[in-house]
C-alpha positions as CSV (number, residue, x, y, z in Angstrom):
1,X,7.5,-16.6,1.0
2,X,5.3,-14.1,2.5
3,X,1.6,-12.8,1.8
4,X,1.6,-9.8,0.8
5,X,-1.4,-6.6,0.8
6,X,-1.2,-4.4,-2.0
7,X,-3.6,-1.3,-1.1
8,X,-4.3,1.1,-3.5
9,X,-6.0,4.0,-1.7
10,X,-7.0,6.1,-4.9
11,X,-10.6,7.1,-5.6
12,X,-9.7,7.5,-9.2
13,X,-10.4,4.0,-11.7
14,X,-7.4,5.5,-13.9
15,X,-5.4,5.7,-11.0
16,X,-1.6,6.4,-11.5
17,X,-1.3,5.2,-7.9
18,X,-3.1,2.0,-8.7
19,X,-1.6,1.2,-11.6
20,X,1.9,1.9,-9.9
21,X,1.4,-0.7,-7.6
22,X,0.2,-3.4,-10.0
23,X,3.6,-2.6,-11.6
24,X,5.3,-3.0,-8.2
25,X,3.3,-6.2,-7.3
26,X,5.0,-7.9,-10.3
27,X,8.1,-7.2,-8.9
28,X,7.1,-8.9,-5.5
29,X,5.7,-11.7,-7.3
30,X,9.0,-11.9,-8.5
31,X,10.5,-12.5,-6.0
32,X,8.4,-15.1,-4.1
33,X,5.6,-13.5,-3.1
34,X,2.2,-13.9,-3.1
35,X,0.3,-10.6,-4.0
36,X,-3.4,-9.8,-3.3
37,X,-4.1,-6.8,-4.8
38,X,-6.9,-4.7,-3.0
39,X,-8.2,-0.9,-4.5
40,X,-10.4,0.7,-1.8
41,X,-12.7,2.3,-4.4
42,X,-14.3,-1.3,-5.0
43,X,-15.2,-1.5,-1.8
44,X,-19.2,-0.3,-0.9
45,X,-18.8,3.1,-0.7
46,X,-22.0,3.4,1.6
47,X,-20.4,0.6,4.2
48,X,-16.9,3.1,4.1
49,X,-18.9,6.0,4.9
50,X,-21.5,4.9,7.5
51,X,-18.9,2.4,9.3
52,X,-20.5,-0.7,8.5
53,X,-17.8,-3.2,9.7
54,X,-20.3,-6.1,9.1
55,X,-20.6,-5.4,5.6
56,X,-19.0,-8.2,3.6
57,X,-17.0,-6.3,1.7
58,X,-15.6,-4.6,5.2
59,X,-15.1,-7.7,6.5
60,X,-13.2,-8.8,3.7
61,X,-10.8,-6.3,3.8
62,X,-9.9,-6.8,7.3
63,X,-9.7,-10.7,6.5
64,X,-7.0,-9.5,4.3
65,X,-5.1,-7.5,6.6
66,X,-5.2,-10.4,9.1
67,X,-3.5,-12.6,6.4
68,X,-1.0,-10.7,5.0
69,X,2.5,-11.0,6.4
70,X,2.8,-7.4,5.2
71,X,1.6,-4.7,3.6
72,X,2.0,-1.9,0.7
73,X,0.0,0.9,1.0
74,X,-0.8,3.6,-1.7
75,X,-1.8,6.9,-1.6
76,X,-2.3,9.9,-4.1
77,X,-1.5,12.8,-1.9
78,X,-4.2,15.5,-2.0
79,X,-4.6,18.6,0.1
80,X,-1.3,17.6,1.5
81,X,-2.2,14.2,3.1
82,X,-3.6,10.5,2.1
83,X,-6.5,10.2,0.3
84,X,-10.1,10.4,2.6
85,X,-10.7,6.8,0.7
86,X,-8.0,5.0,2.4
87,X,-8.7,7.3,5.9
88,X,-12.1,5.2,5.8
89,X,-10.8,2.0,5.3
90,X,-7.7,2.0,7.9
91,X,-10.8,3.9,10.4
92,X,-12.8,1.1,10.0
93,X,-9.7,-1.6,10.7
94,X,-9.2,-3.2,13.9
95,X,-6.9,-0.7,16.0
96,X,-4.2,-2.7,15.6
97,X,-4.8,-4.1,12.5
98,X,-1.2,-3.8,11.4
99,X,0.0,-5.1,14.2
100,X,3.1,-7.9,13.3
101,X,3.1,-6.3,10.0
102,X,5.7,-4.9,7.5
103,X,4.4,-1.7,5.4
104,X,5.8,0.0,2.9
105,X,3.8,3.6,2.6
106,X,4.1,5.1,-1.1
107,X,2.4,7.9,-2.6
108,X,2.3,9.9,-5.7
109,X,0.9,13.4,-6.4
110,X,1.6,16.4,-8.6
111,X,4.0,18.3,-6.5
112,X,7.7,17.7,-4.6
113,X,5.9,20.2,-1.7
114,X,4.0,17.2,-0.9
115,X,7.1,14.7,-0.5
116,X,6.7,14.5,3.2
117,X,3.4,12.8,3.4
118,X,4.1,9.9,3.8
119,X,6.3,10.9,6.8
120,X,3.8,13.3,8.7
121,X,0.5,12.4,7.8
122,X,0.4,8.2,6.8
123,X,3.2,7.1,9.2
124,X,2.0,7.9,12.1
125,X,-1.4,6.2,11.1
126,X,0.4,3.0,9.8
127,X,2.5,3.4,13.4
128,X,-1.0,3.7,15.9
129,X,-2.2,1.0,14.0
130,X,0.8,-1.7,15.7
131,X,3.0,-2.0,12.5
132,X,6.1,-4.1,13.6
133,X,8.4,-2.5,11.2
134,X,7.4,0.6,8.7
135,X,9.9,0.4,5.9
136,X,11.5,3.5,4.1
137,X,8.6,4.9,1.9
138,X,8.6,6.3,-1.3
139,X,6.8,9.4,-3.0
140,X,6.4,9.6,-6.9
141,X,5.6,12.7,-8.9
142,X,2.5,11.8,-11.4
143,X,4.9,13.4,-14.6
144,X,7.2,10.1,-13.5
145,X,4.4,7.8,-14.1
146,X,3.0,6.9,-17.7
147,X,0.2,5.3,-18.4
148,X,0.0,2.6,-21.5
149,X,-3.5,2.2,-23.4
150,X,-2.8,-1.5,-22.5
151,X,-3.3,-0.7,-18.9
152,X,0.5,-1.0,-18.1
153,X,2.2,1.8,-16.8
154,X,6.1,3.0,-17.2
155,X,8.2,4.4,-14.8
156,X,10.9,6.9,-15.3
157,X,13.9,5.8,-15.0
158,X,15.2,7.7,-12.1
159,X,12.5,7.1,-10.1
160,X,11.7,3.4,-11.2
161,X,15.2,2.5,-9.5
162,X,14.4,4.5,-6.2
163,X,11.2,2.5,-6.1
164,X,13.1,-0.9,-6.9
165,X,15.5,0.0,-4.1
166,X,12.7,0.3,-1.7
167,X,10.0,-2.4,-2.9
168,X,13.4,-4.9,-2.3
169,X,14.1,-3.5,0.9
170,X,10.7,-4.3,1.9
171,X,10.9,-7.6,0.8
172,X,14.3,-8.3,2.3
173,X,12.7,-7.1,5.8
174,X,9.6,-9.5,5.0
175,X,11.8,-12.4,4.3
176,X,14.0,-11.7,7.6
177,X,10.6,-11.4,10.0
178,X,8.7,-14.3,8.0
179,X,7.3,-16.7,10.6
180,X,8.0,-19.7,8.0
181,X,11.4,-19.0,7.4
182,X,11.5,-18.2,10.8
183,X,10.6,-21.6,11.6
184,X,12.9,-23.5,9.1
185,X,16.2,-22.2,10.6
């Protein structure tokens, strides 16, 4: 099936957001898929900041992106848009680093006044950026989200079958625009 990015944008190393997307990645793993999972706050803060694109974990990340068939991105929403952590790393990307790609954009945060996020502030990033096809995208309120001591997380259940709906979406658009399967018809 395809190869799929997993990018968890949150600063935070008890990340909801990060966490949520592990949880999803099963789910696409599933299904097929192979998952690389990829948390921006690993990456060398100093190379994010100064722009370093020769840095090897920079160069890394965009290897990634090349590879991938598509792409989940993740996002706590604070001050009403995506988190300045992933604003480096998608800066520091080729320009159209997401070009031929599938993204799914999802983001939690504390507050339904910050549901449209995803739709004003990351989409038009993920669309500048050469994404072939930017999936319906999903915002989670953190109260939805719990957190296990055994590092697993639970969804509730309202809003674990919105997110189904959508992380199967995605995969049904990956499978129709995968180049293999493309191939063997």
């Amino acid at each position: 099936m395809a190869v799929v990015l997993s990018v968890s944008g949150s600063p935070s190393a008890t990340s909801r957001t990060a966490r949520l997307l592990r949880h999803l990645d099963a789910r696409l793993t599933a299904q097929g898929h192979q998952v690389l999972p990829l948390d921006v706050r690993t990456l060398s803060a100093d190379a994010l900041l100064r722009a370093d694109f020769g840095h090897p974990d920079i160069v890394r990340a965009t290897e990634l992106f090349a590879r991938a068939d598509g792409v989940v991105i993740g996002t706590p929403v604070y001050k009403a848009a995506y988190s300045g952590l992933l604003k480096a790393l998608l800066d520091l990307l080729p320009q159209y680093g997401l070009a031929g790609k599938t993204v799914l954009p999802l983001a939690t945060g504390g507050s339904t006044a910050h549901v449209l996020a995803i739709d004003y502030a990351l989409r038009p990033v993920l669309s500048s950026m050469g994404a072939s096809h930017i999936v319906q995208g999903w915002f989670v309120l953190d109260r939805q989200i719990t957190l296990g001591e055994d590092g697993g997380v639970t969804v509730a259940p309202d809003a674990s079958a919105a997110l189904h709906q959508v992380v199967d979406q995605f995969s049904a658009a990956l499978i129709r625009t995968s180049p293999v399967l493309e191939q063997a018809s």
